[in-house]
C-alpha positions as CSV (number, residue, x, y, z in Angstrom):
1,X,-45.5,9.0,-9.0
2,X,-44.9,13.0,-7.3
3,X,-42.1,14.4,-8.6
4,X,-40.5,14.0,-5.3
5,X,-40.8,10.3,-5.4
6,X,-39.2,10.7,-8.9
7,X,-36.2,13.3,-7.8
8,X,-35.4,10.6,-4.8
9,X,-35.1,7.8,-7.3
10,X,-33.1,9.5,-9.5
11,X,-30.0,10.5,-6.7
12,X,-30.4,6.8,-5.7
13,X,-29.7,6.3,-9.7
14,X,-26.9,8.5,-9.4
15,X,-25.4,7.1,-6.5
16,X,-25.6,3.6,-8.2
17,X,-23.6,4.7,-10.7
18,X,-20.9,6.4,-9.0
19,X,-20.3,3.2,-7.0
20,X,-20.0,1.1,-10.9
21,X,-17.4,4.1,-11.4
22,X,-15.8,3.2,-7.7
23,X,-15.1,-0.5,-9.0
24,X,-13.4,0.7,-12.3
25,X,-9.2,0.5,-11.7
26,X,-7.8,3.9,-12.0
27,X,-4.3,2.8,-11.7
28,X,-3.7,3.7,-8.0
29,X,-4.9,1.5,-5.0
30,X,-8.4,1.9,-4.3
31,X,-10.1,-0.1,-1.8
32,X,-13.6,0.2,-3.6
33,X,-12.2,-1.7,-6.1
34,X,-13.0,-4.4,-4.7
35,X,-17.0,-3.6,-3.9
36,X,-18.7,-6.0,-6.0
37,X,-16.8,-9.3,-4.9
38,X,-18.4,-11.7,-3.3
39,X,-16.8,-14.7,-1.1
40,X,-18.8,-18.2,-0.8
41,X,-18.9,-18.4,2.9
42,X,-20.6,-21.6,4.1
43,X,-22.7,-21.5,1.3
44,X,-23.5,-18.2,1.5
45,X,-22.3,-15.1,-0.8
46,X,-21.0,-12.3,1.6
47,X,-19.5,-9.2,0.9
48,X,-15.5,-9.1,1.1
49,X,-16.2,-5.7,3.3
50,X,-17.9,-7.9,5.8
51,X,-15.5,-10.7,6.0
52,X,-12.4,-8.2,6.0
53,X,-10.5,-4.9,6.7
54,X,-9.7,-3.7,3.4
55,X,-6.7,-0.7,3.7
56,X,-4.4,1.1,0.9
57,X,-1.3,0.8,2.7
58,X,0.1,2.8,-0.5
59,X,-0.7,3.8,-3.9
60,X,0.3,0.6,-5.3
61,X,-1.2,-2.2,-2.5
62,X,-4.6,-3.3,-1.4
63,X,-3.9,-5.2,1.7
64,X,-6.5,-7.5,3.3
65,X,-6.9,-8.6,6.6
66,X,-9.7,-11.4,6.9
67,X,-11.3,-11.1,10.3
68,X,-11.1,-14.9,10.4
69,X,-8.0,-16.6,9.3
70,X,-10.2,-19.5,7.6
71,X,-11.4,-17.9,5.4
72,X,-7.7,-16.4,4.0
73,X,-8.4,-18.9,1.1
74,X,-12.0,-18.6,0.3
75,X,-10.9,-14.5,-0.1
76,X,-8.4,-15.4,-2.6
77,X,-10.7,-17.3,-4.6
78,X,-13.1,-15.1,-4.9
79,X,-10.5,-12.5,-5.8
80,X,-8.8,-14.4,-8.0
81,X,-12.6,-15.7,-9.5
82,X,-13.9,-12.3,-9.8
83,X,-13.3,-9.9,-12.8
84,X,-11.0,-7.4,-10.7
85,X,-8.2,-8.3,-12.8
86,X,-6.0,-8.9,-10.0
87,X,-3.7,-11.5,-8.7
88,X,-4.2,-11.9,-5.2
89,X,-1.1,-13.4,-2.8
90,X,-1.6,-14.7,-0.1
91,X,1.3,-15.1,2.9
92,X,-1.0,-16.6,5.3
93,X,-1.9,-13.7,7.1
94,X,-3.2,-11.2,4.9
95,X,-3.5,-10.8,1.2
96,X,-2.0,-8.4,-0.8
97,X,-3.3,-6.9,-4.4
98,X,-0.7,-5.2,-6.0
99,X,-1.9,-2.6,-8.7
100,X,0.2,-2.6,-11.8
101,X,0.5,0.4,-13.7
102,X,-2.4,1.0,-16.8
103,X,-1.6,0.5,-20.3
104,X,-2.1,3.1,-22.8
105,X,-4.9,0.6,-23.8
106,X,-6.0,-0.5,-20.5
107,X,-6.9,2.8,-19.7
108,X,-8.7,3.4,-23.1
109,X,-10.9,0.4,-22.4
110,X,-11.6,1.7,-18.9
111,X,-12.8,4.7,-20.2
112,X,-15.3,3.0,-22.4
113,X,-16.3,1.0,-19.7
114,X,-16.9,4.3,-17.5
115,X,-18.6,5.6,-20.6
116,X,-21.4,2.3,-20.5
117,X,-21.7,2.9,-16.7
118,X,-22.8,6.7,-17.2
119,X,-25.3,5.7,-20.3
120,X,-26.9,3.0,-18.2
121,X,-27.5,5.3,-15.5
122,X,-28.8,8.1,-18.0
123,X,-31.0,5.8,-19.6
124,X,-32.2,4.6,-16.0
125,X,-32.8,8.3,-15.2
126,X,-34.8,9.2,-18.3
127,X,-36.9,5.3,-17.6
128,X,-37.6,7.0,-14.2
129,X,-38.9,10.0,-16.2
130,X,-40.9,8.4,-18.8
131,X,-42.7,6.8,-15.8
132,X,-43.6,9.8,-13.9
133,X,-44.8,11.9,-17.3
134,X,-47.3,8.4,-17.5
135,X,-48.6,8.8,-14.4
136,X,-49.3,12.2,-15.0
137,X,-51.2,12.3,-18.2
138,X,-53.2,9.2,-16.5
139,X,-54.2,11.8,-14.1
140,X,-54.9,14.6,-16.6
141,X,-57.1,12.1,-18.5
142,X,-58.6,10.9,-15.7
143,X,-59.7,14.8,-14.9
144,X,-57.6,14.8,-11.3
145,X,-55.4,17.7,-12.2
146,X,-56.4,20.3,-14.8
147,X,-53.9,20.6,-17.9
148,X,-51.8,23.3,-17.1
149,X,-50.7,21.6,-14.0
150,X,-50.2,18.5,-15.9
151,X,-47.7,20.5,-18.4
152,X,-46.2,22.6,-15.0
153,X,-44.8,18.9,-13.9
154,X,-43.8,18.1,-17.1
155,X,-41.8,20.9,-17.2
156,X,-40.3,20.1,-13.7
157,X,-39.8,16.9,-14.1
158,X,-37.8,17.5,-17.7
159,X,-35.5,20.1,-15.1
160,X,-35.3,17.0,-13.0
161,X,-33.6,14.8,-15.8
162,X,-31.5,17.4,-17.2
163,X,-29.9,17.9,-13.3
164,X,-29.5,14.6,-12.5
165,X,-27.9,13.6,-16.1
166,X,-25.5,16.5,-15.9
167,X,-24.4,15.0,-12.3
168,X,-23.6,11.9,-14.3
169,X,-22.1,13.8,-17.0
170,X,-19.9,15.6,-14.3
171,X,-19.2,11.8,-11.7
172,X,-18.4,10.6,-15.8
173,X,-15.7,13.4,-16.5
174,X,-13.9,13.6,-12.8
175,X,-13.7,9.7,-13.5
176,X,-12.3,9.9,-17.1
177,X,-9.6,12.1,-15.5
178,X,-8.8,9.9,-13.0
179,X,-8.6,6.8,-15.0
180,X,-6.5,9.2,-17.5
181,X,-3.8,10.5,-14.9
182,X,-0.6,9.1,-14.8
């Protein structure tokens, strides 16, 4: 693995993680919230975004507008199915989300929860490291790049973790404030 194999990786880590922190509630209208639910259409497990125009008519509503009116229903059980937390309802047109305000303790737990997101994706980052320091010492041993090359990409690749974990760090505190705001 070349350490620009490993860098790529690790902004696609990154970027996984900021959407996890896209589907946490932050008490205002988001349509991201609602990335991760899926909708059984004829059998099949589609993405709401392809089945609908999601829009945040205000900071309080999620409104969606199914492309196809037949599948108003199938929308509003998946909604309703998923782990969104939300009632969808439903006035045979569109469906409306509305977005209470968080609880004191709501907002504690959704912290935590941002908290596990940002460990998974350090731990996924520093996976992605442990990998890459393998593959080199495999090709010091093996006598296809001397040693002090071997310890020069070390050394990169530790700069490598430490800059992608502190973009973590940083997607981990904007989202903390977020969820924190009132």
């Amino acid at each position: 693995m070349k350490l620009t194999e490993a860098e790529s990786t690790m902004q696609k880590t990154v970027e996984s993680t900021q959407r996890s922190f896209n589907t946490i509630r932050t008490g205002r209208a988001n349509a991201s919230l609602l990335d991760k639910v899926q909708v059984d259409y004829y059998g099949t497990p589609t993405s709401l975004k392809s089945l609908s125009n999601i829009s945040t008519p205000d900071a309080s509503t999620v409104l969606i507008q199914p492309y196809d009116k037949k599948t108003l229903n199938l929308i509003e059980k998946a909604i309703s199915l998923s782990d969104v937390g939300l009632t969808p309802s439903n006035d045979g047109m569109v469906i409306r989300l509305n977005i209470p305000p968080l609880t004191t303790d709501r907002r504690k737990e959704f912290v935590k929860l941002a908290a596990k997101y940002a460990e998974e994706g350090r731990v996924a980052i520093r996976n992605i490291r442990r990998d890459a320091i393998d593959v080199i010492r495999k090709q010091e041993k093996n006598a296809e790049i001397p040693e002090d090359e071997a310890r020069d990409q070390q050394d990169k690749l530790q700069k490598l973790t430490n800059k992608y974990t502190d973009k973590i760090d940083e997607l981990l505190a904007e989202k903390e404030k977020d969820i924190s705001t009132v």
